[in-house]
C-alpha positions as CSV (number, residue, x, y, z in Angstrom):
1,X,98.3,29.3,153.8
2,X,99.0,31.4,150.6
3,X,101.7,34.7,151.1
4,X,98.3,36.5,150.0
5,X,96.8,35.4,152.8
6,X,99.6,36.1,155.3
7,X,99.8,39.2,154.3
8,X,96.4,40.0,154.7
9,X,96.2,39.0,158.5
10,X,99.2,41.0,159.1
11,X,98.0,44.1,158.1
12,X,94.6,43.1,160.1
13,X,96.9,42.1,162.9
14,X,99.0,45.7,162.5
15,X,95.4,47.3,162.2
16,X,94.2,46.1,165.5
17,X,97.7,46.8,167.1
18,X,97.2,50.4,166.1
19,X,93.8,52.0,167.2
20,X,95.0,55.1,165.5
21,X,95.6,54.4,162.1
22,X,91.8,54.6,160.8
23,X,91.9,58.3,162.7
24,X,95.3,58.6,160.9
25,X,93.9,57.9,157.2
26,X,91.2,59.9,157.5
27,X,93.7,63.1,158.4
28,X,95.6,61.7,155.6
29,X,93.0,62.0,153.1
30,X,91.7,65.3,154.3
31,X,94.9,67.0,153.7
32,X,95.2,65.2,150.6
33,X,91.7,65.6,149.2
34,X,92.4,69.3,148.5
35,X,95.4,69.3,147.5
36,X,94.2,67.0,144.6
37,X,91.2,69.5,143.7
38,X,94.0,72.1,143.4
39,X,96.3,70.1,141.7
40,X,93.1,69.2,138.8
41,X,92.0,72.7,138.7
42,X,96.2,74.2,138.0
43,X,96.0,71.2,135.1
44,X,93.0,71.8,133.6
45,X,93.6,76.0,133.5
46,X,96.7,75.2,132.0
47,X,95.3,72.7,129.4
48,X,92.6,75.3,128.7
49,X,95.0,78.2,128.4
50,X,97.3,76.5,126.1
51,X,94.6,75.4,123.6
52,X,93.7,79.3,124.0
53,X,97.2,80.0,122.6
54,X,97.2,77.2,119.8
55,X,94.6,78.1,118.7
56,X,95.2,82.1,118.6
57,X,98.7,81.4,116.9
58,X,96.9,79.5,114.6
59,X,94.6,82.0,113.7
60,X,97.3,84.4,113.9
61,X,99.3,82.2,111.3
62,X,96.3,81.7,109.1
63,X,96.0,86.1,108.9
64,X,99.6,85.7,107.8
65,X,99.4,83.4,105.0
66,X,95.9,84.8,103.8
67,X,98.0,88.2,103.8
68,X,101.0,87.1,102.0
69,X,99.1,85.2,99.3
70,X,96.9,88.7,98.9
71,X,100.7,90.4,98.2
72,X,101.0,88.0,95.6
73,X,98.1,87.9,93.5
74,X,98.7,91.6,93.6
75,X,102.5,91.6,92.8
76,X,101.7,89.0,89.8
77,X,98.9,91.5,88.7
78,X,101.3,94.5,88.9
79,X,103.7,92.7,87.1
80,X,101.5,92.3,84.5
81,X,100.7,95.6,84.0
82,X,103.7,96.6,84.0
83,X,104.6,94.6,81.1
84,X,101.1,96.1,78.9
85,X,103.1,99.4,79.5
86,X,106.0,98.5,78.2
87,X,104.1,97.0,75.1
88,X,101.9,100.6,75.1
89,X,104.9,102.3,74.6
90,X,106.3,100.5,71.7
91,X,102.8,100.5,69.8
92,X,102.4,104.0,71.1
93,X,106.1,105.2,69.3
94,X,104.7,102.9,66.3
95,X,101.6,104.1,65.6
96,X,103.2,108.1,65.7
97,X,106.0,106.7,63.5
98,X,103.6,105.8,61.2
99,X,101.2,108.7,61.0
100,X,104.6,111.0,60.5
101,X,104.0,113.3,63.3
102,X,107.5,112.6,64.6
103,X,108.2,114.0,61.6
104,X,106.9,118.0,62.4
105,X,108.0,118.9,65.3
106,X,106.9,122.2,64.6
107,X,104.5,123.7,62.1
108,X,107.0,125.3,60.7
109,X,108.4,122.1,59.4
110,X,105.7,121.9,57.5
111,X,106.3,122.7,53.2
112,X,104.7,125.9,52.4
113,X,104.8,127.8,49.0
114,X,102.8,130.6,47.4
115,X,100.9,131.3,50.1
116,X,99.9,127.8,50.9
117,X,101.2,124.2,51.7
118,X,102.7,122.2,49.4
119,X,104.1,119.2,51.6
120,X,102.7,115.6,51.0
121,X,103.7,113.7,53.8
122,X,101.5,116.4,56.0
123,X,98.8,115.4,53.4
124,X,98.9,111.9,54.4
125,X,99.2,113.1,58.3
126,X,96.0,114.7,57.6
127,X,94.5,112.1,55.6
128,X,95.0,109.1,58.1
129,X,94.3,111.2,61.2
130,X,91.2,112.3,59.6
131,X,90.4,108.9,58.5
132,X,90.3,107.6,62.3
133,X,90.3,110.1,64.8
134,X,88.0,113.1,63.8
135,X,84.9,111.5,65.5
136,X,85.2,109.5,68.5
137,X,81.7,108.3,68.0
138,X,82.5,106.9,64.6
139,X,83.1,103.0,64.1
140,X,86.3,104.0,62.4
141,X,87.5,105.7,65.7
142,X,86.4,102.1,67.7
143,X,88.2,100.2,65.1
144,X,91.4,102.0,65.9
145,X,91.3,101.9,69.4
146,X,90.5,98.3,68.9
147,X,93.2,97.9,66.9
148,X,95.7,99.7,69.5
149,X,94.8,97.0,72.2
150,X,95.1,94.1,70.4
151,X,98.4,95.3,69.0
152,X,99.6,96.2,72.9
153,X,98.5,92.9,73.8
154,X,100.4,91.7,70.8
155,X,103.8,93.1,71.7
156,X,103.1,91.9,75.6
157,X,102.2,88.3,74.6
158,X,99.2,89.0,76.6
159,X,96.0,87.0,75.3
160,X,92.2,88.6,76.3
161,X,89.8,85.7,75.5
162,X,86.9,88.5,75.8
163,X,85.8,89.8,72.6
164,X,84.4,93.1,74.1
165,X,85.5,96.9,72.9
166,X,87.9,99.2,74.2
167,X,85.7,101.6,76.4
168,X,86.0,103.7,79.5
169,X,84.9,102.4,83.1
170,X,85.7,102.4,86.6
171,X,89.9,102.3,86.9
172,X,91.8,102.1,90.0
173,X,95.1,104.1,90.6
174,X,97.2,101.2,90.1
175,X,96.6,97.0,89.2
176,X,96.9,96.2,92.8
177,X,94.1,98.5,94.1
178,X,91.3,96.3,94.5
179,X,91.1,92.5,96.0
180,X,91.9,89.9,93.7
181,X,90.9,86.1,93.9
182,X,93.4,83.6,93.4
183,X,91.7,82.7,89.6
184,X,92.8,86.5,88.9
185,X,96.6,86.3,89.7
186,X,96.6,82.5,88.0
187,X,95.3,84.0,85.0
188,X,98.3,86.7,84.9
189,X,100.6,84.6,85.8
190,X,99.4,82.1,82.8
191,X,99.5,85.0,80.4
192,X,96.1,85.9,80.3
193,X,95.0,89.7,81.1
194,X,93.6,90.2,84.6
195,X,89.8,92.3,84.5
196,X,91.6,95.1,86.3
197,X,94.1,95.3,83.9
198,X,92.4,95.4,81.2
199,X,90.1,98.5,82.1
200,X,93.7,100.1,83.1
201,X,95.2,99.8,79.2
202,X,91.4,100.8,78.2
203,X,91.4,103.8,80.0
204,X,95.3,104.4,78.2
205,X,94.5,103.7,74.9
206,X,91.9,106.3,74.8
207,X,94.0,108.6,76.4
208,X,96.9,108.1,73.6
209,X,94.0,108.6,71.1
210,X,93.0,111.8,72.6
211,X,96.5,113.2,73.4
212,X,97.1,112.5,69.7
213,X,94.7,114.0,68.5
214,X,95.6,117.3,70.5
215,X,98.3,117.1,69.2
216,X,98.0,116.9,65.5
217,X,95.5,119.8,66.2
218,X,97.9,121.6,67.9
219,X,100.1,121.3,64.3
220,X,97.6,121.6,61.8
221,X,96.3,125.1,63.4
222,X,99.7,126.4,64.2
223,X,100.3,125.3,60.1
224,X,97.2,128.0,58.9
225,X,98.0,130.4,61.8
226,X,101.8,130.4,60.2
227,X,100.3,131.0,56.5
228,X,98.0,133.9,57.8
229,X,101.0,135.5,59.2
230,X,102.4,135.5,55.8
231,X,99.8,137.2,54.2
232,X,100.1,139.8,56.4
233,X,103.9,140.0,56.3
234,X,103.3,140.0,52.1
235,X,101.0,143.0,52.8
236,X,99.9,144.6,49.7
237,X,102.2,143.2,46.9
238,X,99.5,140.2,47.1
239,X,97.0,142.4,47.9
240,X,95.7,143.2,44.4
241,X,95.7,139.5,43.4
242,X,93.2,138.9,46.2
243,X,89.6,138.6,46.3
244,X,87.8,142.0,46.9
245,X,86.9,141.0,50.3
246,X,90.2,140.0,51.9
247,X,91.8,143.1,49.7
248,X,89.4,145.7,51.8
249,X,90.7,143.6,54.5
250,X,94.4,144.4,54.0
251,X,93.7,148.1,53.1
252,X,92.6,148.5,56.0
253,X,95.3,146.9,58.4
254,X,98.2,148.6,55.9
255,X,96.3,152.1,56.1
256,X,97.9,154.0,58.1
257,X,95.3,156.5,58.8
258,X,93.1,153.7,60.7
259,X,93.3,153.7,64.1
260,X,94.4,150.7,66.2
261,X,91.0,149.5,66.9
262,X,90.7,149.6,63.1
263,X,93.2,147.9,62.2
264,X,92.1,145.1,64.7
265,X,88.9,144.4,63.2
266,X,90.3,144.2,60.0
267,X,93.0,141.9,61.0
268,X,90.2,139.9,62.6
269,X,88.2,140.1,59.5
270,X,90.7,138.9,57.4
271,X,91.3,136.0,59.6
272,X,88.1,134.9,59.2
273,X,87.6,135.3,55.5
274,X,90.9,133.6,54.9
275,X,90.0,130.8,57.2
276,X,86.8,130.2,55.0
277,X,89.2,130.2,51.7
278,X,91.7,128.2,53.2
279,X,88.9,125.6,54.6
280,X,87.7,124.8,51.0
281,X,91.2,125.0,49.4
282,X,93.3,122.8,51.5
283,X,90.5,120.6,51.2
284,X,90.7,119.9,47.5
285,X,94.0,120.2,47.9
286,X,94.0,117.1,50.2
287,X,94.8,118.4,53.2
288,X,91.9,117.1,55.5
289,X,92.4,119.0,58.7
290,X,90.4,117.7,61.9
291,X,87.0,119.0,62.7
292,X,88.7,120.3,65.8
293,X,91.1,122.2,64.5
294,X,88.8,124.4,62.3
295,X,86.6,125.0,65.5
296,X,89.9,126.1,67.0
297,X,90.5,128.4,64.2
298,X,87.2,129.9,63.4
299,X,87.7,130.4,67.3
């Protein structure tokens, strides 16, 4: 007989011995039963609440990294804008350098003599600004602002593969104000300006054009306003090598006998006669002034 076999019949034999072992086994498995249930159900609720928080630290990771690479792109962007200022500032200092206008800080820097202006660097002030900036609508005033960006980009070793105008449009307050794809910030970072850049040192080019253009307004009327105030201040020695107009015009501001308002409206009508005069003679003389600034003066 095999050991297999023995011990077969001696658990039949231990069986039979004890008639309440099959009642035993069945208590056994009755406690047991449950307790097994429980045991799956604690396993499974813990398997499905930890795959819960994988996969919401996952998620959670994921928001981070699509965050930080957002800061990025932005911070590349910024970076690069940073640097077109920079740049803008050297052309800007340029370009003024080489109109002369750091070179009157005040009209009354500007040459004068025998009642008008003798001064040829403010000639070629006029002249230049004239040439470019009296008509925003004018090729000539797209040219130059053309020719400020591409000298900004220049200086920033910036390159703008588009061929497209400098023009106004939509800006935001800053380079990282609006979402950026990752092609955006590689294109920065690879020294190529960013679309929201670009619009940004538009909109500041323009804005250089038209602060400069205030300000050589600003100096050119200041300039006639200083020569009219000399004619007044010469008073009537000149007054008899005037033309008969602005002559009645003086007689009546130096005549005592007029009254205030009098004296007022002739002052005012010898403004305006002399701004006439002076328009046609500065002209020939060279001195282009702005349309702006005559509408300034003529008031």
């Amino acid at each position: 007989m095999s050991s297999l076999e023995e011990i077969l019949e001696g658990l039949d034999a231990r069986s039979g011995a004890d008639p309440n072992a099959e009642q035993t086994w069945n208590i056994l498995v009755q406690v047991l039963l449950p307790l097994v249930f429980v045991l799956t159900f604690v396993i499974i609720t813990g398997i499905t609440a930890y795959k819960s928080a994988y996969e919401g630290l996952k998620e959670l990771l994921d928001k981070d990294n699509s965050f930080a690479e957002v800061q990025l792109q932005e911070k590349v962007v910024e970076l690069q804008y940073q640097r077109l200022l920079l740049a803008l500032e050297k052309v800007k200092a340029r370009r003024r350098t080489e109109l002369g206008l750091d070179l009157f800080p005040a009209p009354d820097r500007v040459g004068r003599h025998d009642g008008g202006i003798n001064d040829s660097r403010f000639a070629a002030l006029c002249r230049d600004s004239e040439a470019v900036l009296d008509d925003p609508g004018s090729s000539a005033y797209q040219n130059h602002a053309d020719g400020l960006y591409r000298a900004v980009l220049e200086e920033a070793q910036i390159a703008d593969p588009s061929a497209g105008h400098v023009r106004r449009s939509r800006v935001e307050q800053s380079a990282g104000g609006e979402i950026l794809d990752w092609s955006q910030s590689r294109s920065a970072s690879d020294g190529i300006i960013v679309p929201a850049n670009r619009r940004l040192l538009h909109h500041h080019v323009l804005d250089f054009l038209e602060g400069l253009e205030a300000e050589i307004v600003t100096l050119q009327v200041g300039v006639v306003r200083l020569l009219f105030e000399e004619k007044l201040a010469a008073g009537a020695a000149e007054a008899e090598n005037e033309d008969p107009a602005v002559r009645a015009a003086l007689r009546r501001i130096l005549d005592p006998a007029m009254s205030e308002e009098e004296q007022r409206a002739g002052a005012e009508e010898l403004y305006r006669n002399l701004v006439r005069r002076w328009r046609s003679r500065l002209g020939e003389e060279g001195y282009l002034l702005l349309s702006e600034s005559w509408r300034t003066l003529n008031g």
